[in-house]
Structures are given as structure tokens and as C-alpha cells.
N, C-alpha and C positions, 0 to 999 in steps of 0.2 A: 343328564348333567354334562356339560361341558368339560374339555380337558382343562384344569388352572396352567394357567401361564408361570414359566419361574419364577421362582420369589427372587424381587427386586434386587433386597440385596445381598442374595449368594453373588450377584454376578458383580459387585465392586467387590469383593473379598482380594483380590491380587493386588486392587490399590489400597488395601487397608495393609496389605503386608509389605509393600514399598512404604504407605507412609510412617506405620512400624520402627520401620528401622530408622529412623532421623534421631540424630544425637541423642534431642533434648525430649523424644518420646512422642507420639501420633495426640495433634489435636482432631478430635473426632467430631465432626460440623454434621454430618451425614444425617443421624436417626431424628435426632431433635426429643434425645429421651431426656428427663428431668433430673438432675444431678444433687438440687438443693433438698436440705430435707425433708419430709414429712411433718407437718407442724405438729406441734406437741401435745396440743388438746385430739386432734386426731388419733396420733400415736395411744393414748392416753384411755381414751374412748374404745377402743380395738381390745387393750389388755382389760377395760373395767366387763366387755363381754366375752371374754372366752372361755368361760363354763358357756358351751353352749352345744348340751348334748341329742337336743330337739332337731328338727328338720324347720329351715326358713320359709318364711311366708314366701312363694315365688311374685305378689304384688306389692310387697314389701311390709315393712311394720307400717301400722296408723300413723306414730308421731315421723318414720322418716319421710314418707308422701307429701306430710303437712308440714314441713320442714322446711323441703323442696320446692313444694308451692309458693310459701314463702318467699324463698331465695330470687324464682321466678317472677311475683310480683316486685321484691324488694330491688334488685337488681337490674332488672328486662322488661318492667312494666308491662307481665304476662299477666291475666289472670286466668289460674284455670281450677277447678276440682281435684283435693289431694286422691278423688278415683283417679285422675288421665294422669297421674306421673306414675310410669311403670320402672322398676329399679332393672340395670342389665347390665350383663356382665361385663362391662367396659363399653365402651362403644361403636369400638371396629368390632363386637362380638353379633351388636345387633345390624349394622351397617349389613353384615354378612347376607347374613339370613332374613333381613326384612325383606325384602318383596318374595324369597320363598314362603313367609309365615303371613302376609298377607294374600297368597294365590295367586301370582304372576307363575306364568311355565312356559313352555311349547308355544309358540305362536306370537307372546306378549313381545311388547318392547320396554327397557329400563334404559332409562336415558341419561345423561349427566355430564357436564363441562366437560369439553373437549382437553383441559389438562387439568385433571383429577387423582385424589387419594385413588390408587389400585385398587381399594376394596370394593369402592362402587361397582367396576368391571366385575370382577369378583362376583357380588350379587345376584349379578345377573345371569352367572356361567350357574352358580351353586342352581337357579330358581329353572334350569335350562331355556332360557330367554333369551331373549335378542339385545347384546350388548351393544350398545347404540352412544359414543360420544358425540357431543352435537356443541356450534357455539350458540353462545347467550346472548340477545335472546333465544329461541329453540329454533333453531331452522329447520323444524319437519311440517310435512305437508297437513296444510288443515285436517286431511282426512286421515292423517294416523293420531291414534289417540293411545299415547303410553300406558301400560299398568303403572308405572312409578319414576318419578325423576326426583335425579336428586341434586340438590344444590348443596354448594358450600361456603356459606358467605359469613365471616370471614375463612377463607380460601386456602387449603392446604393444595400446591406450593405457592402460591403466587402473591398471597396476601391481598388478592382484592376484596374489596367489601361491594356487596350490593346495597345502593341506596334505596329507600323507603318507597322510590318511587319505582325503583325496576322491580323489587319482590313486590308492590302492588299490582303491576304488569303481569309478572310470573302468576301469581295466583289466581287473576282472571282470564289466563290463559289455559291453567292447567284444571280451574273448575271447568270450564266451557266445554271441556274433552271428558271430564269423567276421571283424570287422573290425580292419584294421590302423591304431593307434592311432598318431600323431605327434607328437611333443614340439618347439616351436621353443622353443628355451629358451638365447636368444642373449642372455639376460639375467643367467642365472642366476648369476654370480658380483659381482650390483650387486645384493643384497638390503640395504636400510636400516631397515628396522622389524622383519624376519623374514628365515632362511635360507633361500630356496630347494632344493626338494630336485628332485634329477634322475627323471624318468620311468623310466631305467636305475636306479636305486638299488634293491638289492636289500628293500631293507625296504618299497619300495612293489612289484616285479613279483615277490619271492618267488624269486628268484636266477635267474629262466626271461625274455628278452628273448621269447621267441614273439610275432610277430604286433607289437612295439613299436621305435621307431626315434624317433632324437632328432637334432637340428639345431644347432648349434654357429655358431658367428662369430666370427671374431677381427676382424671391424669394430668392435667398440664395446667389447672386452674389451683391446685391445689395437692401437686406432686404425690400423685397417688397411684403413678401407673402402676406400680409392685401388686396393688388392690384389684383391679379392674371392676373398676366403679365410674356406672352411670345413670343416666337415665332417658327414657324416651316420655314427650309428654304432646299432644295434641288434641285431635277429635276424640272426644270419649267412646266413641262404635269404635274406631281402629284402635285403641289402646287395650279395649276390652277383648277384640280379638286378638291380637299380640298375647297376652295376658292366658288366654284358655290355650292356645296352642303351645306357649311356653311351661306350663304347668304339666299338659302330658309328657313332654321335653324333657322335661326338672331340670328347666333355666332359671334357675335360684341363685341372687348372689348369698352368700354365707352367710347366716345373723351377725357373725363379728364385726361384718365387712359393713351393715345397713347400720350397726350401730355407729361406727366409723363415720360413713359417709352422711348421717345425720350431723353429726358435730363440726364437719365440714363444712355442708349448706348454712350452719349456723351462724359461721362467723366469717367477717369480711377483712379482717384485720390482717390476715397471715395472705389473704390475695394481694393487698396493697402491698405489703414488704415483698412480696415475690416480684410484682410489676415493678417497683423500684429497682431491683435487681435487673431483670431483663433489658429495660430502658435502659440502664448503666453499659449491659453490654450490648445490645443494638447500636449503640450510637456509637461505641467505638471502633467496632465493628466493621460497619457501613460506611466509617469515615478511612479505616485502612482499602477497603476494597477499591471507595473511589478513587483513592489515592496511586491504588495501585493498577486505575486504568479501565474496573469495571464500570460497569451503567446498572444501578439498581435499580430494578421497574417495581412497580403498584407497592408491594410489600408493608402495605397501609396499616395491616394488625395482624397479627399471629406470633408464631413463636422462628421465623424463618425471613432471610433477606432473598430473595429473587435474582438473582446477578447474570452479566453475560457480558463476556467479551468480541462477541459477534464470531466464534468461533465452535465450531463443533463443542458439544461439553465432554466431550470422553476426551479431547484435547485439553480442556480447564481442569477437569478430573486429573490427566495423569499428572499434569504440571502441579498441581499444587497438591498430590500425592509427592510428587517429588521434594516439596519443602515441607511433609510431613502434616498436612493439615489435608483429610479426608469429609468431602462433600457428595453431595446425593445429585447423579447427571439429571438434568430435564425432562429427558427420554423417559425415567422412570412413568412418567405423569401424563406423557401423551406426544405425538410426534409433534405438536406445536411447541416442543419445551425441547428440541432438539441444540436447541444455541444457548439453551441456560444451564445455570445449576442453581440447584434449592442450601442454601448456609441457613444454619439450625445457631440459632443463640442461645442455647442452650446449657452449654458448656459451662464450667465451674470462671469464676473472675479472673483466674491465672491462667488457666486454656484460652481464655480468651483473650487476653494478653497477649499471650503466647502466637496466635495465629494474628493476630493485628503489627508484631513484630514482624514476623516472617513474611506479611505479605508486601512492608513496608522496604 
């Protein structure tokens, strides 16, 4: 296993204690953690299960798989078997460890955008692998053939989305090698200038999952980070091995937590009220920044604007630590993110006010 590199963000901690101190109190842009609340039938769902003095299914209950599946065809125009939805303990839990629990090690290579969530790196150190950023399309030589690549479309930081026709590319690239391709696509129901389409969507894999596996969240679709709740769902052979190595593991989300995140996938009512909300504040958001001079790039969907002043971001970092509003520098993501920084809209409607004032 590899040494992990420091966590990201100990090292903004001194611009969180400049932005700290500003009058009117720190707008915090950086995490892009969920603020609004936990919808009520969820909430609801959690306390009708907590007599629950058994050990969880580690493949989840019957009705939450089929729940899931559900939400997948109703939503994503997935179809798959309530077997290949595997429930996990959030999603950066499985991002971690998946290519160590599929047998990537010593020798392998794990590949993934050249500005990417840290965890994919990550991945690769835990499986002691060859961490490999690369751009998109993959520019490695025909003759290397990855244990695991991973995509993120829609794209934490950048917000780009891959069209139907690049993830049709991707997948008869990564079949052609033998590698099993990964979708984190804990975004994809916050597309704002374009629809996200799922790496399961048959118009992109040709109705065949082989070799392809996608990452789900209901942290940010359905403000549950406190939960750590997700799911992984694809080839039925790689979910089934996920599934027995998780089991000797005892990678079980909690029964409260599967009853929870069934009444989740159930309903789509409390995603639209949340999208309303974010839309409200993207777009105020993105009109202070322009305003105040930045260039907002791709930032098509997710929960994050892309910004850059053409200047170092540890320079955009201190300055607008300086007026009390703290962002996540690009650098975190990959040195092509060296001149950005990642704004999280996250933020409650008066933070974000609040920083849409300040930048103004």
C-alpha cells in the first residue's frame, strides 16, 4: 500500500481561520456538504426502523434493491436485476476500495481524469497500484490495458458531462482492453445546462452492463450525507464479487439506514424541491462571480461552479478568504486545476447572499 497523500482539506484550514474572522461570519463554498434538510418521509422511515436489534443484510433488503432498480429505470432509463444493486456505505466508501475488492494490486494500473475527486487516486494507493491521471479521451498506449478506470460524468470539480456519444467511445475502448470501466455519477440528477446520461443507459452500453458498474449517492440527491448511503449497480459477475468480499468485510449499511434509503429512491418529490433550491442559488451565484470578473468554465451539472481568474488559485483562495468567503483551490483535483477554484452551492440561501454580496 502506498503512502495517502494529505487530506485535502487540513491544508485550507488557515484560510478558513482568516475567513473566520470577517464581521458578518465565514461563507463556507469549499466542501459542497448539504445544509437543507433531510426530507421528512426519510427522516420518518429511519425512526419507523430503529428496533433493530439483528445484523443487516450486507446485499441489502429485497424491497430496498427493488426500490433502487426502480428509481434506476424510472429516473436513468437503467434496466438492471434488484441482484446487481449492491447498498454501500456511501460512496467515497466504495470509490475507496473498489479496485482493491475487485483485484487490482502490484503491477495494475487505475486510471481516471486528469482533474478528479482525490478518492480515485486514493483507490489506487489503498489497492497498491499504479495511480495513473490521464486526459479524456484516455491517452495510454494501446498496449496498456488498466485493471479499472474511472469516470465522473457529471464531474466533480468541473461539472462536465460526458455525452452519450463519448461514454459510447469510452466503453468500446475499455471493453477492447479487458478493463472494468466505473461511473461515479452521484451527480447525475443535478444536470443544469444538459442531461446527464447514465453509463448503464442502454443507448450508451448497447443493453450489455459487461465489465461496467456505476456509483449512486443519496448524500447530495437527497441530503443524506449524515447517512452514508449508496449504491453500486452494473454487471451482475462484478457486483456479486463486490458483494462476497464485502460480506467477509462486514460492509453493511445499518438496517435503519436501508430502510431510510428505500423511502428515498421512492420518491422524487423532495429531489425537485431541492433542484429548485440549488438552481435559485447557482444562478445567483454565477452571476456575482461573473460580475466580479471570474470566467465560469463547463459547470454544466452538479452541485459546484468552476471559476478562475487566470491567476494562481491559492491567490483566489487567500483573496476571497480575505472577504470571508472560503473555496476549494483546483490544485486539490489535479495540477490542470491549478488556475481554478471549485464554489460549492451548497450553502444555505442567506450564505449565499451573503457571498454573492461580498463578491459584488
Amino acid at each position: 500500500m502506498r503512502e495517502m497523500p494529505e487530506f485535502p482539506w487540513d491544508v485550507i484550514l488557515p484560510h478558513k481561520r482568516r475567513a473566520v474572522e470577517h464581521p458578518d461570519g465565514i461563507v463556507n463554498l469549499a466542501l459542497g456538504e448539504p445544509v437543507d434538510p433531510t426530507p421528512r418521509p426519510v427522516r420518518e422511515a429511519l425512526n419507523s426502523a430503529s428496533d433493530a436489534p439483528g445484523y443487516p443484510l450486507t446485499e441489502g433488503t429485497p424491497t430496498l434493491r427493488e426500490t433502487a432498480a426502480a428509481w434506476l429505470h424510472r429516473r436513468l432509463g437503467v434496466s438492471v436485476d434488484p441482484s446487481a444493486v449492491l447498498p454501500v456505505i456511501g460512496s467515497k466508501e466504495v470509490i475507496a476500495w473498489l479496485p482493491s475488492m475487485l483485484g487490482a494490486g502490484p503491477g495494475d494500473t487505475v486510471a481516471f481524469p486528469e482533474l478528479a475527486f482525490p478518492t480515485f487516486d486514493v483507490s489506487a494507493r489503498l489497492a497498491g497500484a499504479v495511480s495513473r491521471p490521464v486526459a479524456w479521451p484516455p491517452d495510454l498506449p494501446a498496449t496498456e490495458r488498466p485493471a479499472v478506470v474511472w469516470l465522473n460524468s457529471p464531474s466533480n470539480p468541473e461539472g462536465r458531462v460526458h455525452s452519450p456519444d463519448e461514454l459510447r467511445a469510452l466503453v468500446a475502448w475499455a471493453r477492447e482492453r479487458g478493463t472494468v470501466l466505473v461511473n461515479d455519477e452521484c451527480y447525475v440528477e443535478y444536470g443544469w445546462e444538459t442531461r446527464p446520461v447514465s453509463l448503464l443507459n442502454p443507448q450508451v452500453c448497447g443493453g450489455s452492463h459487461e465489465g461496467l458498474l456505476a456509483v449512486h449517492s443519496l448524500s447530495k440527491r437527497s441530503n443524506l450525507a449524515g447517512y452514508r448511503a449508496g449504491i453500486c449497480s452494473g454487471d451482475p459477475a462484478l457486483v456479486q464479487r463486490l458483494l462476497g468480499i464485502r460480506k467477509h468485510a462486514g460492509h453493511a449499511v445499518p438496517a435503519p439506514v436501508q430502510t431510510a434509503m428505500t423511502a428515498a429512491f421512492a420518491d422524487d418529490t423532495h429531489v425537485e424541491e431541492q433542484r429548485a433550491r440549488y438552481q435559485r442559488r447557482r444562478r445567483s451565484l454565477r452571476a456575482a462571480l461573473i460580475a466580479a470578473g471570474f470566467t465560469v468554465e463547463h459547470s454544466q451539472a452538479g452541485l459546484f461552479l468552476w471559476a478562475t481568474r487566470g491567476e494562481s488559485c491559492w491567490a483566489t483562495v487567500k483573496e476571497l478568504a480575505d472577504r470571508g468567503i472560503l473555496v476549494a483551490p483546483g490544485a486539490f483535483y489535479g495540477q490542470a486545476g491549478e488556475r481554478h477554484v471549485r464554489i460549492a452551492i451548497t450553502a444555505s440561501d442567506e450564505r449565499i447572499a451573503a457571498a454573492a454580496a461580498r463578491l459584488r
